[in-house]
C-alpha positions as CSV (number, residue, x, y, z in Angstrom):
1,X,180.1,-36.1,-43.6
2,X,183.1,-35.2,-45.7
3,X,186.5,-34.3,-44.0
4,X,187.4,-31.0,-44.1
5,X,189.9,-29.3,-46.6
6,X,193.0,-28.1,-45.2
7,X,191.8,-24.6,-46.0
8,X,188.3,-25.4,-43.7
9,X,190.3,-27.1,-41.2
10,X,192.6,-23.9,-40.3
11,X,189.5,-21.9,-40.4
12,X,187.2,-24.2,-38.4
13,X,190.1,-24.3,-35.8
14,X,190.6,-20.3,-36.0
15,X,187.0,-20.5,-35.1
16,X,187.1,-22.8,-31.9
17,X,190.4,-21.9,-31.2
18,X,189.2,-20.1,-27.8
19,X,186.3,-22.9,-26.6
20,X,189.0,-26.1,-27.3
21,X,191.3,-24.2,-25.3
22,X,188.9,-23.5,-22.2
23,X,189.7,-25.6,-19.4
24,X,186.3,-26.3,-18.8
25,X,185.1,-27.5,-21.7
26,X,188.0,-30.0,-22.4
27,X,186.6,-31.7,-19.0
28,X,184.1,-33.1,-21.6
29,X,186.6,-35.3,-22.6
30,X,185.7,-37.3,-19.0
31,X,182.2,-37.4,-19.8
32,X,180.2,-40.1,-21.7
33,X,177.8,-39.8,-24.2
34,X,177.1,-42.2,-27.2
35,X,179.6,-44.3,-26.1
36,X,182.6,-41.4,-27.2
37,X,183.2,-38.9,-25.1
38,X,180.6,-35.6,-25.0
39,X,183.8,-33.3,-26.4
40,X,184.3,-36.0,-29.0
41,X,180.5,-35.8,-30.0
42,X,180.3,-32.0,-29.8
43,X,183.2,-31.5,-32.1
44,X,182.0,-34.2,-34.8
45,X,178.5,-32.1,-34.6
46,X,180.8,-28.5,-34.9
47,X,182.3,-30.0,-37.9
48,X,179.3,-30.9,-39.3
49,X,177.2,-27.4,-38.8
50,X,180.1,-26.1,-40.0
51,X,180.1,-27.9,-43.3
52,X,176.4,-27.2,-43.5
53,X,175.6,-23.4,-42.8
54,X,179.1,-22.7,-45.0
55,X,177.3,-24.9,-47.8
56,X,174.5,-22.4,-47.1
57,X,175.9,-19.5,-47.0
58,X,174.2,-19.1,-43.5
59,X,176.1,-17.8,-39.9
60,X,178.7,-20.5,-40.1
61,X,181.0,-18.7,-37.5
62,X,177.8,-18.0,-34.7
63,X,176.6,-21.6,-36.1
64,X,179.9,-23.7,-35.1
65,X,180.8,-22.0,-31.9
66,X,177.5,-22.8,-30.9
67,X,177.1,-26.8,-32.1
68,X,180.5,-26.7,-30.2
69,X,178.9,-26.2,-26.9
70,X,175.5,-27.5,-27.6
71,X,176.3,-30.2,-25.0
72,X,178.2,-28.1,-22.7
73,X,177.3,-30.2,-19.4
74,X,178.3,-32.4,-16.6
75,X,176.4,-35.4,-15.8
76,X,176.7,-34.4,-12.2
77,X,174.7,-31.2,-13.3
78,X,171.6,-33.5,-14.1
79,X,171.9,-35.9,-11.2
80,X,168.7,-38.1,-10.4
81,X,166.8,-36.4,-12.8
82,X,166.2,-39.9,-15.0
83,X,167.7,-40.0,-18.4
84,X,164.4,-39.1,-20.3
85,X,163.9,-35.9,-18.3
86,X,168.1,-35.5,-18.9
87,X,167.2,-35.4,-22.8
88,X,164.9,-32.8,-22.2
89,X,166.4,-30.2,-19.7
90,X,170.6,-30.7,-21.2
91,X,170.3,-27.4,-23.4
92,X,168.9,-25.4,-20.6
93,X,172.1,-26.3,-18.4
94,X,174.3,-26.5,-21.2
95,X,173.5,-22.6,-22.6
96,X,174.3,-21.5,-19.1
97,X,177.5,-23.2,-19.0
98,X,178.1,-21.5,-22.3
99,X,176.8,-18.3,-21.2
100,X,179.7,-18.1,-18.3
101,X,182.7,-18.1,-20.8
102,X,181.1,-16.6,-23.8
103,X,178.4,-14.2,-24.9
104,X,176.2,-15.9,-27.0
105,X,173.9,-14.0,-29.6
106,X,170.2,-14.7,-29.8
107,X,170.6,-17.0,-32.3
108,X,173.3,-19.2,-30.3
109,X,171.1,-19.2,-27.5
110,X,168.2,-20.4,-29.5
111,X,170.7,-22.9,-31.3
112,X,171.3,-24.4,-27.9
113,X,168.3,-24.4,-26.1
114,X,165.8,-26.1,-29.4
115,X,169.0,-28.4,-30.5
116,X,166.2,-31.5,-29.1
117,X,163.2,-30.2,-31.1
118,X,161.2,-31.5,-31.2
119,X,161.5,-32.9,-27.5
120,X,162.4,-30.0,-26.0
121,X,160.3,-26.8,-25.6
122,X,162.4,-24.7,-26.9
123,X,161.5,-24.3,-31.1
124,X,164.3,-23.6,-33.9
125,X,163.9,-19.7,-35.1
126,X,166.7,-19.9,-37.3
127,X,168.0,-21.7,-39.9
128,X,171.1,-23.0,-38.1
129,X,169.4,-24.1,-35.2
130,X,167.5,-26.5,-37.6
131,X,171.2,-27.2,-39.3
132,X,172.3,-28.5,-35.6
133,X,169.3,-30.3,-34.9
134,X,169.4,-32.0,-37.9
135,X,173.2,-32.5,-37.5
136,X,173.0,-33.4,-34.0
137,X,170.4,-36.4,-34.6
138,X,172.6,-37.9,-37.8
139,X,176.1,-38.0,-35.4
140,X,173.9,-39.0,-32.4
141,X,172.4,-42.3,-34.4
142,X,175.6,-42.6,-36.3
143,X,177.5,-43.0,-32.6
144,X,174.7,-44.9,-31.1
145,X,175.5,-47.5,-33.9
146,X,178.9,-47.5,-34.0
147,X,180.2,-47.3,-30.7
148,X,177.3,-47.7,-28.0
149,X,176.2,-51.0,-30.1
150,X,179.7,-52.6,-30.2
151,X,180.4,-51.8,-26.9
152,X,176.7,-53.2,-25.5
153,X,178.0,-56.7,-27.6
154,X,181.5,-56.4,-26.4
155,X,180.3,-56.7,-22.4
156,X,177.8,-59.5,-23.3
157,X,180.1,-61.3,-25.4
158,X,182.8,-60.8,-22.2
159,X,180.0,-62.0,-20.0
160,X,179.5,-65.1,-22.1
161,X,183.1,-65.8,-22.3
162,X,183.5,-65.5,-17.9
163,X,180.6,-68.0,-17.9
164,X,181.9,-70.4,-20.1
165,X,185.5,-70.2,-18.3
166,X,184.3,-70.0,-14.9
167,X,181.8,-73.5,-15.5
168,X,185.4,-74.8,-16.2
């Protein structure tokens, strides 16, 4: 993904101005996902869309606010439910978070809910719900190999190390 122009940026920002700025969603920040935090991830995927249904010349405005809150969730919200069944109920929780602060067109809430196709039941009707699926799967693997990977090695590697040091 390129970084955005200066010119995007201000727009992209005019754009999310209100959800950045929500008390709410910046608890996100707390929350892990990928190994970043779920706020980090959601914005990188915003960006992203962004890029995309502009390129298109699709809903980018309707497009980004909802890859923005695609993961609008606490983990506490999904409690004991596994992490496979987590995958597969998020953008049910996640569009009524978003539905509390913000009304969301028909094609945001479709967006949200079929962001997992296709492991959710939920099926893209729109082009920019495929955009954010497709968007949404290249930051997931691209954080799942960057960070969640290093940090997997980093705590064996620190295990190794406290074994070595504590046979001493």
């Amino acid at each position: 993904m390129k970084k955005l122009t200066k010119k995007n940026a201000n727009e992209f920002d005019k754009i999310v101005e209100d959800i950045i700025n929500n008390q709410d969603f910046c608890e996100l920040d707390n929350e892990l996902h990928h190994g970043i935090s779920r706020y980090g991830h959601s914005l990188r995927v915003a960006k992203g869309v962004y890029q995309m249904t502009k390129k298109l010349h699709l809903n980018y405005v309707e497009a980004t606010r909802a890859a923005l809150l695609h993961d609008f969730y606490f983990s506490y919200q999904l409690e004991d439910n596994g992490e496979f069944k987590n995958l597969l109920e998020h953008q049910s929780v996640a569009f009524l978070n978003a539905s509390k602060y913000y009304q969301l067109s028909a094609l945001q809430k479709n967006m949200i809910e079929s962001h997992m196709f296709p492991l959710c039941k939920a099926f893209p009707k729109y082009k920019e719900s495929f955009c954010l699926t497709a968007v949404d799967k290249v930051v997931a693997l691209y954080e799942q190999n960057r960070y969640k990977v290093g940090m997997k090695l980093g705590v064996y590697l620190l295990f190794i190390f406290n074994m070595i040091t504590l046979q001493k």
